[in-house]
PyMOL Python script that loads the backbone (N, CA, C, O; Angstrom):
from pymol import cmd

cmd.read_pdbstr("""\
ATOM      1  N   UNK A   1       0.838  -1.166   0.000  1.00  0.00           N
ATOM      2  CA  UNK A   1       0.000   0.000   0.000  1.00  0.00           C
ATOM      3  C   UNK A   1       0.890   1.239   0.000  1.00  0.00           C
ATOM      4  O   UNK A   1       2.045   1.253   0.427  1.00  0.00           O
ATOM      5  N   UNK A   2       0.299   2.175  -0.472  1.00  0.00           N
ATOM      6  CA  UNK A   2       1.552   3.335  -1.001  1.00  0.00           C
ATOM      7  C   UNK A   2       0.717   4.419  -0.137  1.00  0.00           C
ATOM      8  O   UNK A   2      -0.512   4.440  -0.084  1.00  0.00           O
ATOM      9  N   UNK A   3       1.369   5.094   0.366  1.00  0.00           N
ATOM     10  CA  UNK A   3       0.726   6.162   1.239  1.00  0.00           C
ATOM     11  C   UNK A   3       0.322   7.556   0.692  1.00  0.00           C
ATOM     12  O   UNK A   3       0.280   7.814  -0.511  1.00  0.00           O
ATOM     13  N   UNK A   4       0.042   8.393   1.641  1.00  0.00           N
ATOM     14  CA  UNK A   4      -0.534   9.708   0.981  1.00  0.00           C
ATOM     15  C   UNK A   4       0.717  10.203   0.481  1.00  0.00           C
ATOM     16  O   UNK A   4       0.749  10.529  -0.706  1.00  0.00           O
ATOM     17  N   UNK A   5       1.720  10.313   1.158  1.00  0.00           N
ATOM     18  CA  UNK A   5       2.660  11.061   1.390  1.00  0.00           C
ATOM     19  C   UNK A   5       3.725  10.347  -0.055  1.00  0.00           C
ATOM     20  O   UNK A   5       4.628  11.020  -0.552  1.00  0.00           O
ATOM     21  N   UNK A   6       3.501   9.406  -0.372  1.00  0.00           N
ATOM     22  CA  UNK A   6       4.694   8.822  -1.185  1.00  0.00           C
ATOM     23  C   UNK A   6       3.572   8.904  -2.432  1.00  0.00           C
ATOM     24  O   UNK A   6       4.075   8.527  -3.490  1.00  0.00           O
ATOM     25  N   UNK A   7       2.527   9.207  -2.519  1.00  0.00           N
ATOM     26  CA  UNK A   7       1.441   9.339  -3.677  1.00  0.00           C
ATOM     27  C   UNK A   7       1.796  10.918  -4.250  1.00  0.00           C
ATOM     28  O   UNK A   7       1.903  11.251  -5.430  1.00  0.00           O
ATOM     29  N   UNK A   8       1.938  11.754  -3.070  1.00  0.00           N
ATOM     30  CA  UNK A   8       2.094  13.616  -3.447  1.00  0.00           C
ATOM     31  C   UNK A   8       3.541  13.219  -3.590  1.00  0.00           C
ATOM     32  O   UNK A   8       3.652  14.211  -4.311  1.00  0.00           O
ATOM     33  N   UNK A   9       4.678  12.738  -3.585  1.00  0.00           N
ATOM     34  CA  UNK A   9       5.740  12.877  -3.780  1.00  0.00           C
ATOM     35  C   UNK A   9       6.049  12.538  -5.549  1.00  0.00           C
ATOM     36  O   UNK A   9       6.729  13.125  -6.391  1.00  0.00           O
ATOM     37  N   UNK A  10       5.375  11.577  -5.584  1.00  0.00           N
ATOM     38  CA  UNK A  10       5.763  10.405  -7.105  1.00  0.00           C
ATOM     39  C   UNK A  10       4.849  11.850  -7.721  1.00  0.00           C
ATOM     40  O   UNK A  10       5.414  12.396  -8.669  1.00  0.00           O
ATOM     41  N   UNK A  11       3.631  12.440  -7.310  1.00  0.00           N
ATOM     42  CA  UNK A  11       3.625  13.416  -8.490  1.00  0.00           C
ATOM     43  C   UNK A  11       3.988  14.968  -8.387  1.00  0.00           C
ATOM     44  O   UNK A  11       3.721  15.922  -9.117  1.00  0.00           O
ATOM     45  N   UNK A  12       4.527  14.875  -7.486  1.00  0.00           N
ATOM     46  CA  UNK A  12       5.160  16.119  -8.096  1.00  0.00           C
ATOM     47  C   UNK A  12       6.789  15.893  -7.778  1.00  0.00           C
ATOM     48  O   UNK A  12       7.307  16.643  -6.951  1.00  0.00           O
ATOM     49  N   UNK A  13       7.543  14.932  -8.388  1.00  0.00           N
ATOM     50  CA  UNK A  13       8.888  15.106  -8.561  1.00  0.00           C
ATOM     51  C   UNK A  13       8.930  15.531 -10.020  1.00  0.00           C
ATOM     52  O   UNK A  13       8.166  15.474 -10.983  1.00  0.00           O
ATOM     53  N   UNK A  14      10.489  16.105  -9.696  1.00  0.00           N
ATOM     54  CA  UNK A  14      10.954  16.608 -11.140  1.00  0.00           C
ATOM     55  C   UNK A  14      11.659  16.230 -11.854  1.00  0.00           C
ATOM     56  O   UNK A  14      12.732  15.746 -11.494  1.00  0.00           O
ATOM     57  N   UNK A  15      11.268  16.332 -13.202  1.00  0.00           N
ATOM     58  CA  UNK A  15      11.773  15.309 -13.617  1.00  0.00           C
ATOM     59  C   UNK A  15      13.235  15.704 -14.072  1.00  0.00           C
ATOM     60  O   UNK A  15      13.639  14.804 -14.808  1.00  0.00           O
ATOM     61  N   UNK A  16      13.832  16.326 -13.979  1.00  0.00           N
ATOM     62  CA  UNK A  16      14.592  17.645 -14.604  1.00  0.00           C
ATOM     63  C   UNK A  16      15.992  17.697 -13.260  1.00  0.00           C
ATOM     64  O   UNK A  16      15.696  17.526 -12.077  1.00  0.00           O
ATOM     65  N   UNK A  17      17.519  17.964 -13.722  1.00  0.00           N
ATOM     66  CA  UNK A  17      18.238  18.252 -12.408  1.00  0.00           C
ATOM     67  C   UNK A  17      18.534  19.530 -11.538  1.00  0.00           C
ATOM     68  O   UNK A  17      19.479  19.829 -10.808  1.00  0.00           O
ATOM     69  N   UNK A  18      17.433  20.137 -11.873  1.00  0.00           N
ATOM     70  CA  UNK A  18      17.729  21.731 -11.175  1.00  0.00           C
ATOM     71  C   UNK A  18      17.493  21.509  -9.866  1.00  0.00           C
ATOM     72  O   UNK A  18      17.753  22.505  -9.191  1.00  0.00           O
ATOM     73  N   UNK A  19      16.935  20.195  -8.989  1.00  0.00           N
ATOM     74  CA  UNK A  19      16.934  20.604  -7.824  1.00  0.00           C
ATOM     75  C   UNK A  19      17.440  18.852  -7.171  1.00  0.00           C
ATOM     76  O   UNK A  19      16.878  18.120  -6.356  1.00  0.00           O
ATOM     77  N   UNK A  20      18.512  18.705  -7.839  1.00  0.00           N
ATOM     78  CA  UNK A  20      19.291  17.446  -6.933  1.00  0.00           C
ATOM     79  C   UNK A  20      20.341  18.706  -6.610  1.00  0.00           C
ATOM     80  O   UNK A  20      20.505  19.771  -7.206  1.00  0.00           O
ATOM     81  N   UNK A  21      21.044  18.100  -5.313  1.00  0.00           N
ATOM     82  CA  UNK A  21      22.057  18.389  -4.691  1.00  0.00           C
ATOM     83  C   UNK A  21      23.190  18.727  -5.901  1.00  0.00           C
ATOM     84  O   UNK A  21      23.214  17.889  -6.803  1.00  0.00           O
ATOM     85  N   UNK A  22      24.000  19.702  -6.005  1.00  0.00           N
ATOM     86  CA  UNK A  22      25.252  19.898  -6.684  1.00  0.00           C
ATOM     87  C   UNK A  22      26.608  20.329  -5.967  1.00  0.00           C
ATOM     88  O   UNK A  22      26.804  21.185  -5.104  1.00  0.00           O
ATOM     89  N   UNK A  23      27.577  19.354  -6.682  1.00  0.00           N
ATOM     90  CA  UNK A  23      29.209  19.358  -5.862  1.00  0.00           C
ATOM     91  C   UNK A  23      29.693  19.402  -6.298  1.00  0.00           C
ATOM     92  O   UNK A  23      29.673  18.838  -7.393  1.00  0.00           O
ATOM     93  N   UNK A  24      30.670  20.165  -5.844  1.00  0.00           N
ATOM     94  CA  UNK A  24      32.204  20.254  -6.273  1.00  0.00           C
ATOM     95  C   UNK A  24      33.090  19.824  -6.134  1.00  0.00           C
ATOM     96  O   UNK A  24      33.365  19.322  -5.044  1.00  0.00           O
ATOM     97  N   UNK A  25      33.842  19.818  -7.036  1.00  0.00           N
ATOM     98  CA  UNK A  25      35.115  18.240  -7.481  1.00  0.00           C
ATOM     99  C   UNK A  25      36.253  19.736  -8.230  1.00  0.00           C
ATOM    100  O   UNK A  25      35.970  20.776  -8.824  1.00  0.00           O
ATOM    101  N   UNK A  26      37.800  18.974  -7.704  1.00  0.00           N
ATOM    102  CA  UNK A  26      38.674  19.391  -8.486  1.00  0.00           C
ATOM    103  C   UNK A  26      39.263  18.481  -9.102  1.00  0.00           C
ATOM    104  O   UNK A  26      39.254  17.376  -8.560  1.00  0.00           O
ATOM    105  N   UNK A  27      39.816  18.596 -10.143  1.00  0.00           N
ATOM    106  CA  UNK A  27      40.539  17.922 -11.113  1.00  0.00           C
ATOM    107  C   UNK A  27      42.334  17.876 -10.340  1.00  0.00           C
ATOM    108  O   UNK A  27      42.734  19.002 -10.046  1.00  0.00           O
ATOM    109  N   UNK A  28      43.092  16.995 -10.105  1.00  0.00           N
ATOM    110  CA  UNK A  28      44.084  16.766  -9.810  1.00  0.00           C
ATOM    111  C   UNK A  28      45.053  16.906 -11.034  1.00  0.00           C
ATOM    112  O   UNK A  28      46.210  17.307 -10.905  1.00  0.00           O
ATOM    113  N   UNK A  29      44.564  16.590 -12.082  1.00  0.00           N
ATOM    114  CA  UNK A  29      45.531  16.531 -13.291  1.00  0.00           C
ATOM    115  C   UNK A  29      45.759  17.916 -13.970  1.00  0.00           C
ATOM    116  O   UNK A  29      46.815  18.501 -14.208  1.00  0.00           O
ATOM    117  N   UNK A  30      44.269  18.328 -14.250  1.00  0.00           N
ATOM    118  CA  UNK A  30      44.493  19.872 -15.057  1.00  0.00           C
ATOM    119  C   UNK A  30      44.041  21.023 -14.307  1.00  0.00           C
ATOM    120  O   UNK A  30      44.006  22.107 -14.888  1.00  0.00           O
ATOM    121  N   UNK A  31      43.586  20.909 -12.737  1.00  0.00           N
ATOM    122  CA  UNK A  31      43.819  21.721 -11.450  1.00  0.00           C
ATOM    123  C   UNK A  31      42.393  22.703 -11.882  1.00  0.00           C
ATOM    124  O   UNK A  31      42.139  23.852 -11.520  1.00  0.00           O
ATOM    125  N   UNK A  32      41.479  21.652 -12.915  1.00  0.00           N
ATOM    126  CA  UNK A  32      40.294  22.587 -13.280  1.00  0.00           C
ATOM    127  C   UNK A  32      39.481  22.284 -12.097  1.00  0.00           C
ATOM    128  O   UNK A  32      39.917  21.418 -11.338  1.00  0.00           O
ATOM    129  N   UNK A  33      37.968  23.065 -11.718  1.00  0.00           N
ATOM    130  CA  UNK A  33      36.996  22.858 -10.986  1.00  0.00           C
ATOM    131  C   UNK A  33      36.233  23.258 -11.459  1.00  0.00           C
ATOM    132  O   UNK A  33      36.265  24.264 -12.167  1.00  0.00           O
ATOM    133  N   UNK A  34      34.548  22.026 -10.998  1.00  0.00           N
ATOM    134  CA  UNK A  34      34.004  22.365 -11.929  1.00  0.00           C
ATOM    135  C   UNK A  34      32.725  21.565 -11.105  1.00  0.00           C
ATOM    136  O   UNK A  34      33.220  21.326 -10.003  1.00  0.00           O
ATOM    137  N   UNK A  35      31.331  21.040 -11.108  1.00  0.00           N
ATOM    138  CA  UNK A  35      30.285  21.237 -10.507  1.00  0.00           C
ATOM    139  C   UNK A  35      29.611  19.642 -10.859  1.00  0.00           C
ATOM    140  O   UNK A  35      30.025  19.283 -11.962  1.00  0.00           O
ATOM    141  N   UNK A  36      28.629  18.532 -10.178  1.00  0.00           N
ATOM    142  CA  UNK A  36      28.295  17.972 -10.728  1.00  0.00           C
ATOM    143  C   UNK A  36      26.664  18.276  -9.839  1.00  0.00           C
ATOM    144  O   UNK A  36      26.489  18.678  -8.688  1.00  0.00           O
ATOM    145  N   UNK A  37      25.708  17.921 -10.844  1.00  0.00           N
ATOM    146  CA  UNK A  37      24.591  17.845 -10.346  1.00  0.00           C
ATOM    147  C   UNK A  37      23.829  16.035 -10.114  1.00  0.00           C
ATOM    148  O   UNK A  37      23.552  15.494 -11.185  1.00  0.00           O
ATOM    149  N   UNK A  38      23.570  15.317  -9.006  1.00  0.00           N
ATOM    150  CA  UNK A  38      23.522  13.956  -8.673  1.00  0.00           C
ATOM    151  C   UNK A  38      22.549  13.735  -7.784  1.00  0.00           C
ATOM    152  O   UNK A  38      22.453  14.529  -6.848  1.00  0.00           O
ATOM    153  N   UNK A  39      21.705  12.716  -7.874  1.00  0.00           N
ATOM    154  CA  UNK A  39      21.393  12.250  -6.256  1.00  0.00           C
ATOM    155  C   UNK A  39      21.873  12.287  -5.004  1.00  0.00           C
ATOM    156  O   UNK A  39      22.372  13.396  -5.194  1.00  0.00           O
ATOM    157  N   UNK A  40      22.121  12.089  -4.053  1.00  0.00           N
ATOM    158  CA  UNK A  40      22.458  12.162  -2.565  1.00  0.00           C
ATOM    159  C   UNK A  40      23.128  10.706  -2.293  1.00  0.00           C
ATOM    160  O   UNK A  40      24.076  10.399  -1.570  1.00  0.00           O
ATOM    161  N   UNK A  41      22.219   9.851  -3.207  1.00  0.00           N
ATOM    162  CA  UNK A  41      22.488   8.632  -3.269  1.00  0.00           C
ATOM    163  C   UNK A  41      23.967   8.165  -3.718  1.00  0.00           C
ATOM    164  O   UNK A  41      24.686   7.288  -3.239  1.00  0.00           O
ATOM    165  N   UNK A  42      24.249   9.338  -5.159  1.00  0.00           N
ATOM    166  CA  UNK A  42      25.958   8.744  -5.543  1.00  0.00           C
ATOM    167  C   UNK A  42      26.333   9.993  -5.657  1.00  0.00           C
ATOM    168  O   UNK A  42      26.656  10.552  -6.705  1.00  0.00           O
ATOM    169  N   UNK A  43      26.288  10.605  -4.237  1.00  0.00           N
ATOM    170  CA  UNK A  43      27.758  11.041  -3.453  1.00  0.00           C
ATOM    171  C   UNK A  43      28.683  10.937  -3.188  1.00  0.00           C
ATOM    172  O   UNK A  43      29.174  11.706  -2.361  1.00  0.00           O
ATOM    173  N   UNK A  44      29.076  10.382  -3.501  1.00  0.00           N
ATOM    174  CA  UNK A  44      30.450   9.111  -2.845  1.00  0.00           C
ATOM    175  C   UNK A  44      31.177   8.641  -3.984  1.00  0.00           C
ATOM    176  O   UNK A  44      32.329   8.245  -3.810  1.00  0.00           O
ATOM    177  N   UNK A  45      30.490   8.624  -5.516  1.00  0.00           N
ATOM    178  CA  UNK A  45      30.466   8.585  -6.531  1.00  0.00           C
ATOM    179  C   UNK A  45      32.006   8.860  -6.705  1.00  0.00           C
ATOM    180  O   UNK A  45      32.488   9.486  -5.761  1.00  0.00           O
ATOM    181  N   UNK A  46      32.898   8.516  -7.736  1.00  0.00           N
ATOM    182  CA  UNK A  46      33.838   9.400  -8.858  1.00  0.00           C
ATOM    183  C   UNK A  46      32.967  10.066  -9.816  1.00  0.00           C
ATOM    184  O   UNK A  46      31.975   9.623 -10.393  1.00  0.00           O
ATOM    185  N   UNK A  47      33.635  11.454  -9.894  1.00  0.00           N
ATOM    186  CA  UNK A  47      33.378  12.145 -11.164  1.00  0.00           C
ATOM    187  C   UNK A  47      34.444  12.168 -11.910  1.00  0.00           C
ATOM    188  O   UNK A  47      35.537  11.871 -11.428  1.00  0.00           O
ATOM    189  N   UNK A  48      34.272  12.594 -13.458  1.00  0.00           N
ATOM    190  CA  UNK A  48      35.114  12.500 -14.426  1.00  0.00           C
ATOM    191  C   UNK A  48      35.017  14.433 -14.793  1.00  0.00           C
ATOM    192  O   UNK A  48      34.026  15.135 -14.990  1.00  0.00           O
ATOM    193  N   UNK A  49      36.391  14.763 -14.764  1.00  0.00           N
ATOM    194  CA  UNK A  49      36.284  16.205 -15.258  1.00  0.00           C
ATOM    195  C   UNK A  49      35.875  16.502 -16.609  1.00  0.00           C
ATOM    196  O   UNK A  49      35.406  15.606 -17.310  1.00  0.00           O
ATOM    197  N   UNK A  50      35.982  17.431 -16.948  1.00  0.00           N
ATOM    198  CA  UNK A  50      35.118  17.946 -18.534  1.00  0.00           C
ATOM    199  C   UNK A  50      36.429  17.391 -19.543  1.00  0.00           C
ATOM    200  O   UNK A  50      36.413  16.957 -20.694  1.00  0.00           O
ATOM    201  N   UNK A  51      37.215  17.544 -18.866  1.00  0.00           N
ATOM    202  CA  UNK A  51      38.705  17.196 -19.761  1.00  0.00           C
ATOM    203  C   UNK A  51      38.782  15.815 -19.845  1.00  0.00           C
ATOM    204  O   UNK A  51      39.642  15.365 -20.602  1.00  0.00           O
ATOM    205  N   UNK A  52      38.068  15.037 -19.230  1.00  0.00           N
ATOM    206  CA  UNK A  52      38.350  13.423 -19.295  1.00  0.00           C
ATOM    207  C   UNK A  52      39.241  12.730 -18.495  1.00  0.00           C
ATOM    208  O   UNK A  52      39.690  11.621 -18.786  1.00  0.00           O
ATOM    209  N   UNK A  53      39.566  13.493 -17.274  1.00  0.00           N
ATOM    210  CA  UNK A  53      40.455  12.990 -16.577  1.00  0.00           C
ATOM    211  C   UNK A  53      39.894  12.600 -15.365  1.00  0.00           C
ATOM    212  O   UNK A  53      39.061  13.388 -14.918  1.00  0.00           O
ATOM    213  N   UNK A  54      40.264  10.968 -14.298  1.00  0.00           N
ATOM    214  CA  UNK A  54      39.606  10.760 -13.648  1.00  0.00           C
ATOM    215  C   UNK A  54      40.047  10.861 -12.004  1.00  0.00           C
ATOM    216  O   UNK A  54      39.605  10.225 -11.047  1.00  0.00           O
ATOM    217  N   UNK A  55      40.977  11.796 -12.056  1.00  0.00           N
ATOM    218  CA  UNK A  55      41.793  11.867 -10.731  1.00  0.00           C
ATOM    219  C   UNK A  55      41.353  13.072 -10.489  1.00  0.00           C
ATOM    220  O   UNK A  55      41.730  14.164 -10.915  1.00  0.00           O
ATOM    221  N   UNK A  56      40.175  12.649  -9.466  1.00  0.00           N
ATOM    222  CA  UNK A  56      39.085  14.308  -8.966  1.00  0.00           C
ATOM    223  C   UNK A  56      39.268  13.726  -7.672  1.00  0.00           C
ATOM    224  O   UNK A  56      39.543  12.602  -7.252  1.00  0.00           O
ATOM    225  N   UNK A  57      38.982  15.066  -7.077  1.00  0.00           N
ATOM    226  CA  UNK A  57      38.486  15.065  -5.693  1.00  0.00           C
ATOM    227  C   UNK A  57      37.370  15.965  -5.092  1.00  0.00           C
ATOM    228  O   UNK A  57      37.592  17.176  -5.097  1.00  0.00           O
ATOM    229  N   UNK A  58      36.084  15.474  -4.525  1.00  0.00           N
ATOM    230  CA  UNK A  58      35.235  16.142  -4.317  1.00  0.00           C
ATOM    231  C   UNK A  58      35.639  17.049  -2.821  1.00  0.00           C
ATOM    232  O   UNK A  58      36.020  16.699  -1.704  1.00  0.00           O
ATOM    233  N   UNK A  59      35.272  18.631  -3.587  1.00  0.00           N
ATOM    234  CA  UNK A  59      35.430  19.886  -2.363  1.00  0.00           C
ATOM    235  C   UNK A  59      34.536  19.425  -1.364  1.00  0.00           C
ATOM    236  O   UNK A  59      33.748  18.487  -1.244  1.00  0.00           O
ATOM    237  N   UNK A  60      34.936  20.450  -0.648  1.00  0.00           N
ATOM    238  CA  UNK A  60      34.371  20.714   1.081  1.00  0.00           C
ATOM    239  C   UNK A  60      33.684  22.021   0.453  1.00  0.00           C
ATOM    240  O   UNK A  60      34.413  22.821  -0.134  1.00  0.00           O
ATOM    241  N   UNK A  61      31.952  22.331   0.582  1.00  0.00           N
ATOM    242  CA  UNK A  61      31.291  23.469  -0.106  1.00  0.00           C
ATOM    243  C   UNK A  61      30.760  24.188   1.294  1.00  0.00           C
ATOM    244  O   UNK A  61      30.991  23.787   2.435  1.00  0.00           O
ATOM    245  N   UNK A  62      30.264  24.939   1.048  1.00  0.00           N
ATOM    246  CA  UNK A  62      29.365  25.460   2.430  1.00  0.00           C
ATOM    247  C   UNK A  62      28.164  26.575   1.758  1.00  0.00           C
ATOM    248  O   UNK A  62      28.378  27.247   0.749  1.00  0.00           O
ATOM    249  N   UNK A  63      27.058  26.599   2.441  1.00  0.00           N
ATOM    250  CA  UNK A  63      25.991  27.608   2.480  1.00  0.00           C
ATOM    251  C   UNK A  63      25.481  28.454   2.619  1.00  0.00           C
ATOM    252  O   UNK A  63      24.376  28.121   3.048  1.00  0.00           O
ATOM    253  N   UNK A  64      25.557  29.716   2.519  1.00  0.00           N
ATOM    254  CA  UNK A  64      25.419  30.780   2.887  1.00  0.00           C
ATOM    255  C   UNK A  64      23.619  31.254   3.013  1.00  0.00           C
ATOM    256  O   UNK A  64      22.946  31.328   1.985  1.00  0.00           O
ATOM    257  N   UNK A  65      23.242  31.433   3.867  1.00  0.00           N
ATOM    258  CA  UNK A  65      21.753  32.119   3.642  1.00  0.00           C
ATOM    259  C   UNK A  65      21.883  33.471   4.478  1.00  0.00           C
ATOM    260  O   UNK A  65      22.500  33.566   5.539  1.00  0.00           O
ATOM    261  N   UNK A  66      21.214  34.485   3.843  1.00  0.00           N
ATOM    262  CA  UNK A  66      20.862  35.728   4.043  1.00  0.00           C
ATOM    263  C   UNK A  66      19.801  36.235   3.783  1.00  0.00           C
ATOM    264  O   UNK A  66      19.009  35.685   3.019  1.00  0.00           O
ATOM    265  N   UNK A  67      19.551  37.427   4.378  1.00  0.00           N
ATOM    266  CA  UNK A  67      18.376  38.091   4.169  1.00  0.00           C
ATOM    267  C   UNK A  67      17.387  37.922   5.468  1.00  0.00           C
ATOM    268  O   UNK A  67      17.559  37.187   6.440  1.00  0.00           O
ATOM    269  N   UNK A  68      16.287  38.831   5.194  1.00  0.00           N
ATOM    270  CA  UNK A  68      15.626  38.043   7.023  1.00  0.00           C
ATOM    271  C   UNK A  68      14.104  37.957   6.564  1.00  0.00           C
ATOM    272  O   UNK A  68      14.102  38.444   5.433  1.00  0.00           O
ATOM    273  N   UNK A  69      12.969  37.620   6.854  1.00  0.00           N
ATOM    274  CA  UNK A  69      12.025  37.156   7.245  1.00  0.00           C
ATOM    275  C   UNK A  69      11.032  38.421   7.373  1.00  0.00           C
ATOM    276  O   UNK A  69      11.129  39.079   8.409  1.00  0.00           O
ATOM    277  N   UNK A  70      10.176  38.778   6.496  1.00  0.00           N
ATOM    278  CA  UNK A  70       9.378  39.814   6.677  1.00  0.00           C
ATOM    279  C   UNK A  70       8.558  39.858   7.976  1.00  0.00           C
ATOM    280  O   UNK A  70       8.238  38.728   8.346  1.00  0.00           O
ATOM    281  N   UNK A  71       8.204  40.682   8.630  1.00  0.00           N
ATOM    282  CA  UNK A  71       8.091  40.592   9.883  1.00  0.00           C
ATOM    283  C   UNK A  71       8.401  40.321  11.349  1.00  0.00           C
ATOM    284  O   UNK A  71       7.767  40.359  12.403  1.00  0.00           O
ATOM    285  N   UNK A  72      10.391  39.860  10.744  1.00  0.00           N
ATOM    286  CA  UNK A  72      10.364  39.469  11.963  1.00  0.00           C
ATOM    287  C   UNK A  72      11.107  40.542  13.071  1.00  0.00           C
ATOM    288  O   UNK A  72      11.874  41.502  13.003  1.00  0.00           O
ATOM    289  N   UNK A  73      10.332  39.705  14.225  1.00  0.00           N
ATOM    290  CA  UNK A  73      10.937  41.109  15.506  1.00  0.00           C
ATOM    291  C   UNK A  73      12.479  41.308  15.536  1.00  0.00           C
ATOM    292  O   UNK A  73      13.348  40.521  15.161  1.00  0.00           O
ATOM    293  N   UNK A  74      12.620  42.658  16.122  1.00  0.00           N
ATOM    294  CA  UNK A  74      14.096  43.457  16.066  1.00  0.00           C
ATOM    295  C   UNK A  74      13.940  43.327  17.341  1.00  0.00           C
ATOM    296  O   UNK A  74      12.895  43.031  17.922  1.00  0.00           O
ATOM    297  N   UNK A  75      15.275  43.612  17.935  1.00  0.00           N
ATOM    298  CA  UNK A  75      15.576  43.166  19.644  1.00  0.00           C
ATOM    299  C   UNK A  75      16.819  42.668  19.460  1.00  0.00           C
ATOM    300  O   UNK A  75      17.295  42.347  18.371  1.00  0.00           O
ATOM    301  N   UNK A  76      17.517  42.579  20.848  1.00  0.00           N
ATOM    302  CA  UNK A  76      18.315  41.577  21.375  1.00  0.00           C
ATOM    303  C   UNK A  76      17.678  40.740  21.895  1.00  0.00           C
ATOM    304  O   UNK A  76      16.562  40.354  21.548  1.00  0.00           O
ATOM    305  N   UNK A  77      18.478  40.278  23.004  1.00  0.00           N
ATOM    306  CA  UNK A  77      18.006  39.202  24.362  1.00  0.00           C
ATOM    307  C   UNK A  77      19.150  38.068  23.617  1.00  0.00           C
ATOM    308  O   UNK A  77      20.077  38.039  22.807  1.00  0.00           O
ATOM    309  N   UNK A  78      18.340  37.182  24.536  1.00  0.00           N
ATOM    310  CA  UNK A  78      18.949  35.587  24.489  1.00  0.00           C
ATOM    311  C   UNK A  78      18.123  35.037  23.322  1.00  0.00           C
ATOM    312  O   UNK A  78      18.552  33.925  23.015  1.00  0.00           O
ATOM    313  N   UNK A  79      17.147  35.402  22.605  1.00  0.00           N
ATOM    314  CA  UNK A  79      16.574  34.923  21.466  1.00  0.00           C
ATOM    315  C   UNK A  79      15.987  35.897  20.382  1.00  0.00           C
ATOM    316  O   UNK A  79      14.961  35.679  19.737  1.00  0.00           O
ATOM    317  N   UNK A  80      16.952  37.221  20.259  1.00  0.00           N
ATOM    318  CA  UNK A  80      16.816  38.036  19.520  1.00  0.00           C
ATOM    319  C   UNK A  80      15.556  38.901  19.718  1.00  0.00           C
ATOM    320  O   UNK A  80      15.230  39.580  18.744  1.00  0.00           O
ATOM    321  N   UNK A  81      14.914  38.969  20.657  1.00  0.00           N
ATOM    322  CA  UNK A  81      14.076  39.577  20.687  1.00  0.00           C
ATOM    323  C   UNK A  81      12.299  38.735  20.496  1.00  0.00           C
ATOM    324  O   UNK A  81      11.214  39.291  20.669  1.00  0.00           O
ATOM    325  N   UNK A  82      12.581  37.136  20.059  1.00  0.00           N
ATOM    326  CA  UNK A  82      11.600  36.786  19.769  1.00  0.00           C
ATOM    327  C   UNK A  82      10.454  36.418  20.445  1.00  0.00           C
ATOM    328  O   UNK A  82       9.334  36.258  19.958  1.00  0.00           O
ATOM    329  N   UNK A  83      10.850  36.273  21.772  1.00  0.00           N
ATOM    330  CA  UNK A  83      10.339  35.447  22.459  1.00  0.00           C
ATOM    331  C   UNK A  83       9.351  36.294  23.945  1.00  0.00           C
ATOM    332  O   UNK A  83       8.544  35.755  24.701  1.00  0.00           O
ATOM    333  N   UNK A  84       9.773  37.589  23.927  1.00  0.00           N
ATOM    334  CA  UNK A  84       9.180  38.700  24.949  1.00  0.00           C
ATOM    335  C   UNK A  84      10.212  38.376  26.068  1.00  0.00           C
ATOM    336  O   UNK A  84      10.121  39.161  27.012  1.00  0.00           O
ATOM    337  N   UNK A  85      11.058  37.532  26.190  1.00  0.00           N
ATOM    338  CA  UNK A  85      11.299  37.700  27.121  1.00  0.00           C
ATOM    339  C   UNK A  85      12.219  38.954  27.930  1.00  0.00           C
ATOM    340  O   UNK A  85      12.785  38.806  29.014  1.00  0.00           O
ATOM    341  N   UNK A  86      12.205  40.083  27.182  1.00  0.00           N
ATOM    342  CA  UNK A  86      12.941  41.367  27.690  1.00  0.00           C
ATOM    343  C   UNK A  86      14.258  41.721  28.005  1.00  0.00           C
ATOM    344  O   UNK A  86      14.739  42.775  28.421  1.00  0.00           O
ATOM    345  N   UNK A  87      15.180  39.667  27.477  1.00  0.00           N
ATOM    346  CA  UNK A  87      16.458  39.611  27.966  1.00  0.00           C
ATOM    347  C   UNK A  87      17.282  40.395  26.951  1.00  0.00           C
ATOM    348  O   UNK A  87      18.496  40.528  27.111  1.00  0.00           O
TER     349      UNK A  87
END
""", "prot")
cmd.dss("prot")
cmd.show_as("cartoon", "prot")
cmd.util.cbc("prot")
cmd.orient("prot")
């Protein structure tokens, strides 16, 4: 039996790679870098650079988010102000 939840998933995946995970790999041979877009699943994967060479190593990436949240409260304290508590 297939559930609600795995019924709304199967239709609205995409079919398309704009929203799998993407990593970065350097090339050891021609010191290029360059991006792969994959499942989560073959992470762990070898990639092959654009040049054809197979001595990569996948980067260490990190995330940046910015910007803030329309409405949200200004303050200090111990929880920015969110919480009333006046700290």
């Amino acid at each position: 039996m297939v559930s609600l939840a795995g019924k709304w998933l199967r239709a609205h995946a995409l079919p398309d790679n704009d929203h799998m995970p993407t990593y970065a790999y350097r090339c050891r041979e021609c010191t290029g870098t360059f991006e792969v877009n994959r499942p989560m699943s073959e992470s762990s994967a070898p990639a092959t650079c654009p040049e054809g060479h197979t001595d990569t190593v996948k980067l260490l990436t990190t995330v940046a988010l910015t910007g803030s949240a329309a409405g949200a409260p200004a303050g200090g304290g111990c929880c920015g102000g969110a919480c009333g508590c006046g700290h």
